[in-house]
NUDO-686350 format. One record per atom (N, C-alpha, C): residue in one letter; x negated, y, z. Coordinates in steps of 0.1 Angstrom, whole numbers, plus 5000, padded with zeros to 4 digits. Layout:
aXYZ/...
END
This chain:
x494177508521/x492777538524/x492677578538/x491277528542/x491277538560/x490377688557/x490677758564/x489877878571/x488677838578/x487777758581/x486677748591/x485977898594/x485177878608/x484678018613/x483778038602/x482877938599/x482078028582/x482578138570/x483678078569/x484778148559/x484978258562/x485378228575/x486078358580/x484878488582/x483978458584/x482878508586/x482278548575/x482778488561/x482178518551/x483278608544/x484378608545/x485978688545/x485578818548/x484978828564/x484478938576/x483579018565/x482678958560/x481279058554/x482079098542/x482579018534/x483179098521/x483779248524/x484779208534/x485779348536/x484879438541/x483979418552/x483379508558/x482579588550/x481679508539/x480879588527/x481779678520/x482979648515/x483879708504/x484379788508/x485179768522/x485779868530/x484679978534/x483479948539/x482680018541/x482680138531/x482980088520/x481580158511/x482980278509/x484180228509/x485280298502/x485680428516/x485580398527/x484880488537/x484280578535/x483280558528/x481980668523/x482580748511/x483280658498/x483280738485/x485080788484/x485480668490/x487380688487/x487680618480/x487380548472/x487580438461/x486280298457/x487080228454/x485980078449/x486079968462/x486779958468/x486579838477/x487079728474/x488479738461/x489679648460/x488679548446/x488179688442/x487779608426/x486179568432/x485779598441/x484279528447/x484579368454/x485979368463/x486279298474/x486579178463/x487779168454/x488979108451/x487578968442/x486779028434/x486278898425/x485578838433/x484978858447/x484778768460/x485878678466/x486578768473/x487578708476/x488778608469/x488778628455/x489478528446/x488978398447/x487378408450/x486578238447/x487478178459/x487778258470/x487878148485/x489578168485/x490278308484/x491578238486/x492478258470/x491878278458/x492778288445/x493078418445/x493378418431/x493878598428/x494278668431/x495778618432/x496878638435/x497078698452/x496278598457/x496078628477/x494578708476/x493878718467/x492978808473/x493178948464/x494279028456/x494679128452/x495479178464/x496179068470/x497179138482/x496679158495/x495879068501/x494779108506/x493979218506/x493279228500/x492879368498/x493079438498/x494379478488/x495779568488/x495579648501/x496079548509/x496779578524/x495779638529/x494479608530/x493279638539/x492979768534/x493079838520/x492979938516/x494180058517/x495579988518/x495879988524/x496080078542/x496080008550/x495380048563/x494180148561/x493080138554/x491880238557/x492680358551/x493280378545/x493880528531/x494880608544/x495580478550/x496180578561/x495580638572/x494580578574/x493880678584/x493480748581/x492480758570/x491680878564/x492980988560/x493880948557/x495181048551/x495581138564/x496181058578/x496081138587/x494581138591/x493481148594/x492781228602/x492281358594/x492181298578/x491581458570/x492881498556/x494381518569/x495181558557/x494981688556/x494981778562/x494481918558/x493481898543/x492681838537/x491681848530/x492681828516/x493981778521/x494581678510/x494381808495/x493881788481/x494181868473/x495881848466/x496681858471/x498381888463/x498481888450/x497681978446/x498181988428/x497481908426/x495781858431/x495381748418/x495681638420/x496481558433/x497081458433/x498381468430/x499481558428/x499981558420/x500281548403/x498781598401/x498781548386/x498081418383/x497581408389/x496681238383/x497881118391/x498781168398/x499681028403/x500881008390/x500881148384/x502081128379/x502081038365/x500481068360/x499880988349/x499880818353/x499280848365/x498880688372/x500080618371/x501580638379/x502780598379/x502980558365/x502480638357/x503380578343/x503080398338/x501280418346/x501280288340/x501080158348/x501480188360/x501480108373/x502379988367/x503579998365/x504379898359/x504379788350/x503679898343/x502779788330/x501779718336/x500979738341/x499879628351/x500579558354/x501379528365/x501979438373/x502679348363/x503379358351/x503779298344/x502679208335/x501279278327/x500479208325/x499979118338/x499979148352/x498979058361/x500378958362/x501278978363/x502078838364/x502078758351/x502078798337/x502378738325/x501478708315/x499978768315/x498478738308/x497778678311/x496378618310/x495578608309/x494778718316/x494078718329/x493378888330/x492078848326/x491478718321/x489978748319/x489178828310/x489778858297/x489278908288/x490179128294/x490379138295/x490879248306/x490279328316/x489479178324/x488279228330/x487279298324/x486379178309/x485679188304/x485179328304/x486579428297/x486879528290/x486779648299/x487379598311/x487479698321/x485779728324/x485079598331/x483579578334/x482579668320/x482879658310/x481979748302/x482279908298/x483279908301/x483980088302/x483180128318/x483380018328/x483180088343/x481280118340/x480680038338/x479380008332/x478980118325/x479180158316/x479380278307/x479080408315/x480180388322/x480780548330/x479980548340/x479480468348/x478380478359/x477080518353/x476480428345/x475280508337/x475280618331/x476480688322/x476480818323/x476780908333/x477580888347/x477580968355/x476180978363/x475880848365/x474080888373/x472980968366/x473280968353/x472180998339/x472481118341/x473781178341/x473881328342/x473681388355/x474281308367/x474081388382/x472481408385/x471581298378/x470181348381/x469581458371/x470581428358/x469581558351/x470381698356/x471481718362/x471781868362/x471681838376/x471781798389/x470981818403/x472281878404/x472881948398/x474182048403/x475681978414/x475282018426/x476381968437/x477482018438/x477582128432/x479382138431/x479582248419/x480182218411/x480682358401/x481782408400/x481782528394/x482382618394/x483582608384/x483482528373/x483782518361/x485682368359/x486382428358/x487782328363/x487182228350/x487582118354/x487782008348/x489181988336/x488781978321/x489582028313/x490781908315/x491681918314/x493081858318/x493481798301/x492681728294/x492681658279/x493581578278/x494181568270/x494981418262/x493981278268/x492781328265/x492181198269/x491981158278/x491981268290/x491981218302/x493381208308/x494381238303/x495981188308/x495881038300/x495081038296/x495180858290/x494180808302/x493580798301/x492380768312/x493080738326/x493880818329/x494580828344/x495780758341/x496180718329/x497580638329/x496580478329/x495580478325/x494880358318/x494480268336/x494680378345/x494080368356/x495280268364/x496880368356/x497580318368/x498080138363/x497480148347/x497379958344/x496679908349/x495579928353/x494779808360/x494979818373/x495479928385/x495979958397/x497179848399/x498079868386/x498879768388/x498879568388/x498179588376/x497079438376/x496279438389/x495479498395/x494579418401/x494279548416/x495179638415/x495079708428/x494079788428/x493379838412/x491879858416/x491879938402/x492480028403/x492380158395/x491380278391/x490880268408/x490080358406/x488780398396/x488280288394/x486880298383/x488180428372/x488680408369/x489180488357/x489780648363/x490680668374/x491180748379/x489880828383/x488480808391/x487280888393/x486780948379/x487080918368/x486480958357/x487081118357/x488281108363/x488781268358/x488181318375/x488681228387/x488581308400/x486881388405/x486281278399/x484981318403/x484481468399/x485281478386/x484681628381/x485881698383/x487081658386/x488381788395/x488081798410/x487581718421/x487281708434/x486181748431/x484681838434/x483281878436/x482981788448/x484081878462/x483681858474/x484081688479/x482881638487/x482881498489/x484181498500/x484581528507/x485581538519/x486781558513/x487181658503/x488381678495/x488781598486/x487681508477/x487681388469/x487881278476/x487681258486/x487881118496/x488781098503/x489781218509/x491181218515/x492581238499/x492081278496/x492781288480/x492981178470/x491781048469/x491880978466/x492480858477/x492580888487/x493080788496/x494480818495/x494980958497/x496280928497/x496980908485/x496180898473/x496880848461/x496780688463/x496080598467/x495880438468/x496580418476/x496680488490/x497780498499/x499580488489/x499280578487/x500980578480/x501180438470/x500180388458/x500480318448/x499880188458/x499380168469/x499580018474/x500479988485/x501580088484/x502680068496/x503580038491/x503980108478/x504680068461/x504179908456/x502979848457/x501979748453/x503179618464/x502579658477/x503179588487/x504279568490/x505679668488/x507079608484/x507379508477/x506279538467/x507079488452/x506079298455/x504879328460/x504679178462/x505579078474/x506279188483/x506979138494/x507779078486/x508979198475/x509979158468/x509579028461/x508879008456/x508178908441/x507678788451/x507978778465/x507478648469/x505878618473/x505078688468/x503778688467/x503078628486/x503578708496/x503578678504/x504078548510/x505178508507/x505878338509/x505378218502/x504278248491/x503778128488/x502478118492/x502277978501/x501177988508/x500878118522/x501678148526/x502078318533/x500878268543/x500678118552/x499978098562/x497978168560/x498378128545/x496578168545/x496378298535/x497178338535/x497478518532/x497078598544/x498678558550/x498378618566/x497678648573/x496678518575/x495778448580/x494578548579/x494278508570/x493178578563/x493278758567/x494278788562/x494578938567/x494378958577/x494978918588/x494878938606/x492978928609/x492578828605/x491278808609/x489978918603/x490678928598/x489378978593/x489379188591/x491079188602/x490779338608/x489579398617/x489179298622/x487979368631/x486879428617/x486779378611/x485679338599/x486179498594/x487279538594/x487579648581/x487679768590/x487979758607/x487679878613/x485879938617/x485179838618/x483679818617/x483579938598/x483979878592/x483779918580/x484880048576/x485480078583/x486280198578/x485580338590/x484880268600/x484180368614/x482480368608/x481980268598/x480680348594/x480880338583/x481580368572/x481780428560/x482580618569/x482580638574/x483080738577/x481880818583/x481480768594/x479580788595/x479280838590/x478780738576/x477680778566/x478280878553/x479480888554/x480181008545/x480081188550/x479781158564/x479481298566/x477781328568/x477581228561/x475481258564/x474981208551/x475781288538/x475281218527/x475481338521/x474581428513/x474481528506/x475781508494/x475881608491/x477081648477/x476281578466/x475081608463/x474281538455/x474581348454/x473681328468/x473581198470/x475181098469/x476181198469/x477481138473/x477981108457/x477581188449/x477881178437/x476981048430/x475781068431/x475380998430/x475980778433/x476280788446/x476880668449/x478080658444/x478780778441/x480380698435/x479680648418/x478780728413/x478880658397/x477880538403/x477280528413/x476380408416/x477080278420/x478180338426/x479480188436/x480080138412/x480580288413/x480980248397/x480580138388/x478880168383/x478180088379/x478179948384/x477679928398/x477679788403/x479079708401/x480279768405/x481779698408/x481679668394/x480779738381/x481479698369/x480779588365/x479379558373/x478679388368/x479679328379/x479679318390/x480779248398/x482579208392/x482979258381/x483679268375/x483379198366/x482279228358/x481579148346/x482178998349/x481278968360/x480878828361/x482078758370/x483278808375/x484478788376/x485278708363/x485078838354/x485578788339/x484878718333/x483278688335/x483078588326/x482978418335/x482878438344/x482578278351/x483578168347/x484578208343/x485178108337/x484778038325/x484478128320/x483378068305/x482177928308/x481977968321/x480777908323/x480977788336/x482077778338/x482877688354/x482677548341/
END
């Protein structure tokens, strides 16, 4: 497949929206970016792709606001996530992911509409109150590191617990980076190891180099608009990016039905 400047231009706006947005919240660019980018370069190159680009943005936000990093609650939501990172990668090499999606897209769906339903009826910007550490949510956070492993794009599930252990928008956004930071550098060995890069590597590559201007644009005004966004409003857009990535997801998993 040829790259033309349209493509590439059309390459440019994906990352810059997704990247952007994950700038602002700390999570959702991979699972916003990837069912775009699959139509032009396949799954396979647009999971690693993205990967990478998220990737790059996690390490900067890691050094410039590592002071903010929270320790203990990325230490406990990585250790859950780890358990099920393996298992992803093994479903994304060996299943079917359409019906996967499906499943994912109506859980993310779900949890966006309840998180906006509640941040507008209690208006409450930060609480006081710890986020209970449940069975269900160590499932939830392992449930995160399967589809992190599948599709690089864990977060919809991992924000279910962080949004209400992180209050503060700045401590939730360096904390969530350096957890994607860690599980897509683990991501990217193992696609090095597994070849992923050598088949087709030219329009992998390709694609990746080009379309860094696109992701510094989008990692320099997602950072912007992250410090000129109320605690309120900010909460607000992570169950709002939630919601949307999960019809963008939707219609990922269902267009094959309909091709």
């Amino acid at each position: 497949m040829e790259l033309t400047l349209a493509i590439i231009l059309l390459l440019g706006l994906i990352v810059l929206i997704a990247q952007g947005l994950e700038g602002i919240t700390g999570f959702g660019s991979t699972v916003l970016a990837v069912p775009f980018l699959a139509m032009i370069l396949g799954l396979e190159k647009a999971v690693a792709v993205s990967g990478a680009h998220t990737w790059l943005l996690t390490l900067y936000f890691v050094i410039v606001s590592r002071k903010h990093i929270v320790w203990k609650e990325f230490g406990f939501i990585i250790s859950y996530v780890l358990l099920g990172l393996p298992i992803g990668y093994l479903l994304f090499k060996n299943l079917d992911d359409t019906y996967l999606k499906v499943i994912l897209a109506l859980f993310m769906i779900g949890v966006g509409i309840y998180g906006i339903n509640k941040t507008r009826r209690t208006r409450i910007e930060a609480s006081t109150v710890p986020v209970k550490k449940s069975y269900l949510m160590r499932f939830i956070l392992f449930l995160g590191g399967i589809i992190h492993g599948a599709f690089a794009s864990g977060g919809p599930f991992v924000v279910i617990y962080a949004a209400q252990a992180l209050k503060d928008k700045t401590l939730f956004r360096v904390t969530m980076c350096l957890l994607w930071f860690c599980l897509n550098t683990i991501l990217m060995i193992v696609w090095t190891a597994d070849g992923v890069w050598q088949r087709d590597s030219f329009l992998a590559l390709y694609a990746l180099f080009v379309t860094i201007p696109f992701l510094l644009v989008g990692i320099f005004t997602g950072d912007y608009l992250h410090h000129r966004v109320s605690e309120y409003a900010f909460r607000l857009i992570v169950f709002a990016l939630l919601l949307g990535t999960g019809f963008v997801v939707m219609y990922g998993g269902l267009a094959p039905f309909f091709a």
